[in-house]
Phi, psi and omega in degrees: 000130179252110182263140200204128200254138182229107190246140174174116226251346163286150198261304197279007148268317173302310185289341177275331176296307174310310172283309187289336167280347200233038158275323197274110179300000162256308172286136199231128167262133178251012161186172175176162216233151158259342192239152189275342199275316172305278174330269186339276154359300198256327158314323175291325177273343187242327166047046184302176166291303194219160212233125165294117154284076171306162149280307170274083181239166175287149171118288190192140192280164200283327162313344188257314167276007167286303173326333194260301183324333183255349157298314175265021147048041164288170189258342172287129180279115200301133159226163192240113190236112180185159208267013175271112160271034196270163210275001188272320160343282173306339185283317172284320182307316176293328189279343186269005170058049188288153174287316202220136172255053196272150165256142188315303180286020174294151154277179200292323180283029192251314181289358186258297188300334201287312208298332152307318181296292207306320183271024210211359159065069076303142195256111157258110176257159201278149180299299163326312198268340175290333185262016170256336205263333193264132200251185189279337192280012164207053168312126161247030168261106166300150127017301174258347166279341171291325179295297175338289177312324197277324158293323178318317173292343187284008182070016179273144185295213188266321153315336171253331143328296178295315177292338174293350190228034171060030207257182140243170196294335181256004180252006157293324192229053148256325171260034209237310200277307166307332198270333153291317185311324177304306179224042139064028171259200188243324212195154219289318183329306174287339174297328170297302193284321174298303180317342189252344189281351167252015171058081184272292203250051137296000000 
């Protein structure tokens, strides 16, 4: 079962939320907050899995309890839910070592899986915020995962990957798997757009 602490300073997004994650038989919210100071306080005392962050609550902002969460080296995994892309936001989430970055307007079925990802020691970020923040002057992709993408876009399965690049099949989606992680997609499709909006695969 994965417990999961809710900061969320609207009370009828919060209580909505709240119903839609405990629809889900691995998951359970044991507590929630309107405010960053109450979330802070009690997240310390509940020592959830994983903690829904809003950014903007009264007390202390959902950046301020990531913040506190990764200084006092708690094992709850911070994820960020919230309608701001903004890039200095985002800039503080990555130095606060957030599990998950999500935006408000995601579907819901996306905040069920990334909150799996994140407890599965993936790191997610919305797709939108990677391609504001990574420029083509810092490709975090070697050489041979580019080569991987680049096949990828021709639409060939993991087997047709592999023979083209002369691979076997579970070390094509050993580089399949770094090249979301790296930049914080679900699945090669988003990987391919972010890699060409930085002219990656040019």
């Amino acid at each position: 079962m994965i417990t999961i602490y809710l900061a969320e300073d609207q009370g009828m997004l919060n209580s909505a939320l709240s119903q839609l994650l405990e629809l889900e038989d691995d998951l359970h919210v044991v507590g929630k907050a309107t405010d960053g100071k109450t979330a802070w306080q009690e997240i310390q005392n509940l020592e959830p899995d994983v903690a829904i962050l809003d950014i903007e609550m009264p007390g202390l902002t959902g950046l301020d309890v990531a913040d506190q969460m990764h200084m006092n080296k708690l094992k709850t995994r911070a994820l960020i839910l919230t309608t701001f892309a903004q890039k200095a936001y985002f800039e503080r989430s990555v130095n606060a070592y957030v599990a998950g970055y999500l935006l408000k307007d995601s579907p819901s079925d996306d905040l069920i899986t990334v909150i799996r990802q994140i407890m599965a020691g993936k790191t997610i970020y919305a797709p939108e915020l990677v391609v504001n923040m990574i420029s083509a002057d810092s490709n975090p992709l070697t050489k041979r995962e580019l080569a991987v993408l680049i096949e990828a876009d021709k639409g060939g399965s993991t087997k047709e990957i592999a023979a083209s690049l002369f691979l076997s099949d579970g070390t094509v989606r050993n580089y399949l798997s770094a090249i979301f992680s790296k930049l914080g997609v679900h699945h090669r499709i988003e990987a391919v757009k972010v890699a060409k909006q930085n002219k990656w695969l040019n």
